[in-house]
C-alpha positions in Angstrom: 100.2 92.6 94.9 99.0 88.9 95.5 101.4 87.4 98.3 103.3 84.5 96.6 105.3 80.9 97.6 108.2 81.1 95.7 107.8 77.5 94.5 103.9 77.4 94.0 103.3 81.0 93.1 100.3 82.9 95.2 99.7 81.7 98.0 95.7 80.6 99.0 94.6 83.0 101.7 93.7 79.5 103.5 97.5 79.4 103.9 98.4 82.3 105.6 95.9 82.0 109.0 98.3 78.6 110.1 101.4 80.8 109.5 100.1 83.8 111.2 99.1 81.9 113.8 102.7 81.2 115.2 102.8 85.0 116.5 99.7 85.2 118.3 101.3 84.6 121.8 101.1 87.9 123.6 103.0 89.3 125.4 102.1 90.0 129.2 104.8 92.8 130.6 104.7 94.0 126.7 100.7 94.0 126.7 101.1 95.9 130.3 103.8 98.1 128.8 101.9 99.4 125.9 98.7 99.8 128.2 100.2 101.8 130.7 102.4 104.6 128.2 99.4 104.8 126.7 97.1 105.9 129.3 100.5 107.4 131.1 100.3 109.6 127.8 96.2 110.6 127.4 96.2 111.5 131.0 99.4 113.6 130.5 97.6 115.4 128.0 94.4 116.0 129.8 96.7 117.4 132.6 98.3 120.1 130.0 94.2 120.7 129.0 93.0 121.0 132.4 96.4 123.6 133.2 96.0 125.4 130.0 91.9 125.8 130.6 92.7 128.1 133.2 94.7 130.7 130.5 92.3 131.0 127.8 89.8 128.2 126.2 91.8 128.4 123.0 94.5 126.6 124.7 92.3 124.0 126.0 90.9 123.1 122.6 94.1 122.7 120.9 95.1 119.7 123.3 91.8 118.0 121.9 93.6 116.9 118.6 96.4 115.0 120.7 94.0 113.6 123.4 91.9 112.2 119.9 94.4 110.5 119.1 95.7 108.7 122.2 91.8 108.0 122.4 92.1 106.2 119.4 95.5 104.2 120.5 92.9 103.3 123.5 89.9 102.3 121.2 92.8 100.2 119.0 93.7 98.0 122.7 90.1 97.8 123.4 89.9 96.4 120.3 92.4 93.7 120.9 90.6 92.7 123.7 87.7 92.1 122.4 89.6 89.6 120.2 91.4 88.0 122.9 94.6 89.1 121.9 95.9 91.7 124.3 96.6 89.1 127.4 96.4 85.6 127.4 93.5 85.2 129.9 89.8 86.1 128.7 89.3 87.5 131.4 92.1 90.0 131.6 91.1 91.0 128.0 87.2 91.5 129.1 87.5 94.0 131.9 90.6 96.2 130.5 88.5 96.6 127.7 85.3 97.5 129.5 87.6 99.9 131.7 88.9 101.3 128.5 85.0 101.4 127.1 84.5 104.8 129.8 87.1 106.7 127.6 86.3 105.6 124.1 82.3 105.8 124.6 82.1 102.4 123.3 80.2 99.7 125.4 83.0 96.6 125.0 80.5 93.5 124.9 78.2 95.7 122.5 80.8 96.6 120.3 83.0 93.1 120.6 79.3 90.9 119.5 79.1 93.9 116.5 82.6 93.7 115.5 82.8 89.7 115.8 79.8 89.7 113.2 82.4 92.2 110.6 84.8 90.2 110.9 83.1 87.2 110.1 80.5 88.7 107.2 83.4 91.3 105.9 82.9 91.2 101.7 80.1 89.2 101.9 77.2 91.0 99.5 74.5 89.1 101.1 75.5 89.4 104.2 76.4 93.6 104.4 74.8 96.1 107.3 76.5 95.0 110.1 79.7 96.4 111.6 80.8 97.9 108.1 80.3 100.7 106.1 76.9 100.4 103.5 78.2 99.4 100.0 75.5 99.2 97.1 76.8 97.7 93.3 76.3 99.5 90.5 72.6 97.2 89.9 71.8 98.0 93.6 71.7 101.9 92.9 70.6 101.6 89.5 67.3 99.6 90.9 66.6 102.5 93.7 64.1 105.2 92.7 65.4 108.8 93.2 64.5 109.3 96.8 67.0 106.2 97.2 69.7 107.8 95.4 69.3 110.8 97.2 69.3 108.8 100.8 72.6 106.5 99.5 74.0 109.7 98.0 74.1 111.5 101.4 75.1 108.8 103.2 78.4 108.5 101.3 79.0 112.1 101.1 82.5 112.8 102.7 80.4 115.7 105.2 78.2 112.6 106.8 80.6 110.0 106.9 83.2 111.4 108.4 81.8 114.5 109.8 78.3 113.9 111.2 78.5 110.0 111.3 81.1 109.8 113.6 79.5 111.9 116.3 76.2 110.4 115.5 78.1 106.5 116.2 80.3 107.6 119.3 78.3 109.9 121.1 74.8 109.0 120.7 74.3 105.8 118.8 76.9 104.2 121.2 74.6 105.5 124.3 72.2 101.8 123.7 72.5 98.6 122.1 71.3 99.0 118.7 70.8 96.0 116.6 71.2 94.0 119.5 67.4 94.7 121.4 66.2 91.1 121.6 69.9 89.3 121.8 70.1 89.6 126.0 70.6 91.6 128.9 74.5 91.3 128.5 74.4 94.1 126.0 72.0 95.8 127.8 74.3 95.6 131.1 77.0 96.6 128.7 75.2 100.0 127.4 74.2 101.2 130.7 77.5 100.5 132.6 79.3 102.2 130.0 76.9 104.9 130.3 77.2 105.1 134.3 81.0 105.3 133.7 80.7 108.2 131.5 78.7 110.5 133.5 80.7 110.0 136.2 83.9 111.1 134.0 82.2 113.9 132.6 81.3 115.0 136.3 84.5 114.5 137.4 85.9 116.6 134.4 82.9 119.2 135.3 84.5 119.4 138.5 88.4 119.9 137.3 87.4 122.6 134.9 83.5 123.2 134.3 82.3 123.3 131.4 84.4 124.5 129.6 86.8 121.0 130.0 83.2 119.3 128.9 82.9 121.3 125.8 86.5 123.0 124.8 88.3 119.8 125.1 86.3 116.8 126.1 83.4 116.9 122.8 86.5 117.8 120.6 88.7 115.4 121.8 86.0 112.6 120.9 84.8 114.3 117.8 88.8 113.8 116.9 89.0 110.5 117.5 86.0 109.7 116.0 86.6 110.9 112.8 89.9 109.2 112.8 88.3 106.2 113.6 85.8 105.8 111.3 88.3 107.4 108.4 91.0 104.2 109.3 87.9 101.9 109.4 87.1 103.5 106.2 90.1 103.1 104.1 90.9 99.1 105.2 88.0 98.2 103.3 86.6 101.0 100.9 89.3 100.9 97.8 89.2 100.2 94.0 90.6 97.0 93.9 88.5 95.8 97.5 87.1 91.9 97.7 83.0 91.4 97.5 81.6 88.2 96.6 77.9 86.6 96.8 77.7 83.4 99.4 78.4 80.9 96.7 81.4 82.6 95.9 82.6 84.2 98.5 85.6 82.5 100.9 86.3 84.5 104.4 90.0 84.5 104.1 90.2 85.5 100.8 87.3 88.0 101.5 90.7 88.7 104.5 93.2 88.8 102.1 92.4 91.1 99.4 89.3 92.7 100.9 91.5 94.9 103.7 94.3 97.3 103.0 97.7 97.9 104.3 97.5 101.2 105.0 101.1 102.4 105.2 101.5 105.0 107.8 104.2 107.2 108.7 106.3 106.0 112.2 104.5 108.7 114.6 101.1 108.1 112.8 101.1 104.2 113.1 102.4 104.4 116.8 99.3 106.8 117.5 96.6 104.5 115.6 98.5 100.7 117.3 99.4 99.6 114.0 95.6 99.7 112.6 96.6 99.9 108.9 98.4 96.4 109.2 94.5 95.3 108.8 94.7 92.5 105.8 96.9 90.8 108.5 94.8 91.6 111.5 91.7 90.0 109.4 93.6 86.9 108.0 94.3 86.3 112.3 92.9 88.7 114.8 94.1 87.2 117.7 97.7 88.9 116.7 98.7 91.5 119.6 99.0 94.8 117.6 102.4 95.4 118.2 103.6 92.1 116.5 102.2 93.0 112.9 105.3 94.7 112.6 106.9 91.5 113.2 105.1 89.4 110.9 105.6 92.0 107.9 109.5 91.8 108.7 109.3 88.0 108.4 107.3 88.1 105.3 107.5 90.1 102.9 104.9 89.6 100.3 102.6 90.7 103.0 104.2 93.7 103.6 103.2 94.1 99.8 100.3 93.5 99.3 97.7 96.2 99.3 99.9 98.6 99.7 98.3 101.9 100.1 99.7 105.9 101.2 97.8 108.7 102.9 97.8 110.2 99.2 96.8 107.7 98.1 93.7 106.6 100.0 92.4 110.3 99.6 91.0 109.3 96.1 89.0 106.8 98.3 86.4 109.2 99.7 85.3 109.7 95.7 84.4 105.6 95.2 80.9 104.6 96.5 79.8 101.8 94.3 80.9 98.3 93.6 80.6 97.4 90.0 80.5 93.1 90.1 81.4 93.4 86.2 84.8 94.5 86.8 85.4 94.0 90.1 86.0 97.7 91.2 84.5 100.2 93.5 83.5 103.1 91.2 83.1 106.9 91.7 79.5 108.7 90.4 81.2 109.3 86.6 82.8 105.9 85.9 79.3 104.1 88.0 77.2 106.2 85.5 79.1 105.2 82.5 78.9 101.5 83.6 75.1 102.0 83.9 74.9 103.2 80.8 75.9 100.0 79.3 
């Protein structure tokens, strides 16, 4: 559903961002408050891990599904830092979120340069390979000889995206600046401190449990929250009815607008990921605190509406892998054969 003015009808994209921008004030005790059950709650956890360790292994690696996900309520503030929208001072927002780098693997200035670049190329065709998830059309994959089929093929397949690629990104790929070798030593500095932070955690967890904590909770834990991660990334732009355009054509709020979902999440679930599936807002104005999308659905409804999508529903997701420019759609294999046919 397009969001609408009762007296004009929809409403440009353009239109939203001054709107939205009323509610970008955070909230310092709330910011605080949010920070602190948070990490009150992961360390919790890792307490129960460390406790249960000492009874059998078993018992250790079933905390790792809860610690994922309070890793990815961490990654989700860390991300609102790097959009200056956690606290009101840059500064504040820079070094809670390199703090909060150490647990989620993820250097902040390395990630916040990447992530800046997303948001500011997202549905862009000539602009894609950056910060989002590789998307060929329909001509794109017809043009590729069969060794690039095969490459694209595996790439999409449900096993590598979410099984291997999220390791591959957190725990390695993380581990060095990728993409960002000749752009200065900040990302550099970034990589390496993050790095220094993290062997020092994983000592410190070698020390409370051995190895054991490393590999029967820790690895999991990560592997967990990666694959939610990069499943939530996944599903706020990879849909049917998703937004790509070529330069001339393409508009960055629109691109916003209709090119993210609202992934509608039960209570517990959208507590656990910060409100991530509110994302068509969070990309129309991403200086928004995460806990006021809530507010701004309240106060308007046709957002709450628009791009509405359920966990059953988004399943159907991991089967589209092409974007056909005739209609407008992402395709699955059958229906982006068919269109090749034609």
């Amino acid at each position: 559903m397009t969001p609408e003015n009762s007296n004009t009808g929809p409403m440009p994209a353009r239109d939203w961002v001054a709107i939205l921008a009323r509610y970008r004030a955070p909230s310092t005790l709330r910011s605080l408050w949010e920070l602190g059950i948070t990490l009150v709650g992961f360390f919790a956890l890792w307490s129960v891990a460390i406790v249960a360790l000492h009874w059998h292994w078993y018992a250790g690696l079933a905390m790792a599904f809860p610690i994922g996900f309070f890793l990815v309520r961490l990654f989700a503030i860390q991300h609102d830092c790097g959009h200056n929208a956690f606290f009101a001072e840059r500064s504040w927002n820079d070094w809670v979120g390199r703090a909060l780098g150490c647990l989620t693997l993820t250097p902040y200035d390395v990630w916040r340069r990447l992530h800046a670049l997303h948001h500011s190329n997202a549905g862009n065709l000539d602009r894609r390979g950056i910060g989002d998830v590789m998307t060929l059309t329909v001509a794109e994959y017809s043009a590729r000889g069969r060794w690039g089929r095969l490459g694209y093929r595996l790439y999409r397949n449900p096993a590598v995206m979410f099984g291997l690629g999220p390791a591959w990104l957190f725990v390695l790929n993380n581990r060095l600046p990728v993409g960002l070798m000749k752009a200065g030593m900040t990302y550099w500095v970034s990589a390496m401190a993050t790095n220094i932070c993290l062997l020092a955690v994983l000592v410190g967890l070698w020390f409370l449990g051995g190895f054991t904590a490393i590999f029967a909770v820790w690895l999991p834990s990560v592997l967990v929250g990666a694959t939610i991660g990069v499943w939530l990334f996944y599903v706020q732009h990879q849909f049917e009815t998703a937004h790509w355009d070529h330069e001339p054509d393409w508009s960055l709020h629109d691109a916003a607008l209709h090119g993210s979902s609202h992934y509608v999440l039960p209570q517990p679930l959208q507590w656990l990921t910060a409100n991530l599936g509110m994302h068509h807002v969070h990309h129309l104005q991403s200086r928004l605190p995460f806990y006021r999308l809530p507010e701004v659905l309240r106060d308007h409804p046709p957002l709450a509406e628009a791009q509405r999508m359920t966990i059953r529903q988004s399943l159907v997701n991991a089967r589209l892998h092409l974007w056909d420019e005739k209609s407008r759609r992402l395709l699955g294999w059958a229906d982006a054969r068919r269109a090749m046919a034609q």
